[in-house]
C-alpha positions in Angstrom: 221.4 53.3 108.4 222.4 49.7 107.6 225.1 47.1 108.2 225.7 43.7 108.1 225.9 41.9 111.5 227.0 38.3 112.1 226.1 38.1 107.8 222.3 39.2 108.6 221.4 43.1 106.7 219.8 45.7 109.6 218.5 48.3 107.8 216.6 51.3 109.3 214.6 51.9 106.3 213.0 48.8 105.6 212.2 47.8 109.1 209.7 48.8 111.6 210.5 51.3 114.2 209.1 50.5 117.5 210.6 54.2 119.8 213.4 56.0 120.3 214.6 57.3 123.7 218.0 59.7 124.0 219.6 61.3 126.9 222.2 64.6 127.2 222.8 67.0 125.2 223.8 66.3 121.5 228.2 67.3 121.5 228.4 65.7 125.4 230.4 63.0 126.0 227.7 61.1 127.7 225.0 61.8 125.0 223.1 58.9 123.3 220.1 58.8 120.5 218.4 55.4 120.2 215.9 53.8 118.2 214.6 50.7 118.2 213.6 48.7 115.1 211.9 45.1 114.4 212.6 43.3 111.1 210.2 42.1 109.1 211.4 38.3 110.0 211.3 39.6 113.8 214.8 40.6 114.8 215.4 43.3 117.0 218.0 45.7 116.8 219.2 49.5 118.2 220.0 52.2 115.9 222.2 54.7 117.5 224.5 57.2 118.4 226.7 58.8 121.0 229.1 60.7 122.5 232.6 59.1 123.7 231.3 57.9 127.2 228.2 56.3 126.0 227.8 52.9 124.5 228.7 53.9 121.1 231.7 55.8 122.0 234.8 54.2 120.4 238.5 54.7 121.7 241.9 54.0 120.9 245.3 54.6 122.7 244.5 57.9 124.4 241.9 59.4 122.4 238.0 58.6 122.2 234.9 60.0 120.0 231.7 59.2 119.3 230.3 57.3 116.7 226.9 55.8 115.5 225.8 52.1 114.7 223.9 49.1 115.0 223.7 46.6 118.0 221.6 43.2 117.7 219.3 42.7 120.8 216.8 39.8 121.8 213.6 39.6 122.1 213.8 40.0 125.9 216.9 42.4 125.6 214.0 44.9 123.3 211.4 44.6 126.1 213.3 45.7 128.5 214.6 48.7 126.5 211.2 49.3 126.1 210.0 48.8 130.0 212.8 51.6 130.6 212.5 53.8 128.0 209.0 54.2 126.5 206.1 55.7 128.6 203.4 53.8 127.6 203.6 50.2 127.1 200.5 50.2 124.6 202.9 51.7 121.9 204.9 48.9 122.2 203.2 45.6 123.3 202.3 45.2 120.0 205.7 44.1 119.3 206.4 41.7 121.4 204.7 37.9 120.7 203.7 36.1 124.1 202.9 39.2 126.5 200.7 37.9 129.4 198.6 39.6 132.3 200.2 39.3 135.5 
């Protein structure tokens, strides 16, 4: 998948992919697929895709589906995705710049 967000290019194929993490049943209105993906300049970004009640679901007047895309995340906004959704944090502290013992 790529698009163009804010004028920057997000392209699964050329960037790294960190996990993925999905929930439901593909067809159900709440599913979701995710993966997450790091640039090679260090953005993060999500690569997904839903059903109409999850965050990619799209709507207009009385109708709703679900549709796929790209959302932009932060540095911080990528750790946390990973702290909930992947198991282990050694396949992902890798990642992140800056990660301390507490």
């Amino acid at each position: 998948m790529k698009r163009i967000v804010d004028g920057k290019r997000y392209n699964t194929e050329t960037a790294q992919k960190i996990g993925e993490a999905s929930s439901g049943n593909y067809g159900d209105f709440r599913y979701w697929d995710e993966t997450l993906y790091k640039t090679k300049k260090g953005a993060f970004f999500i690569a997904g895709e839903g059903g109409a009640a999850s965050r990619w679901g799209k709507s207009s007047g009385n109708e709703s589906w679900g549709d796929e895309g790209i959302i932009v995340l932060s540095r911080d906004e990528a750790l946390a995705w990973c702290s909930e959704y992947l198991d282990d944090a050694d396949e992902y502290e890798g990642f992140f710049d800056g990660i301390e013992d507490a």
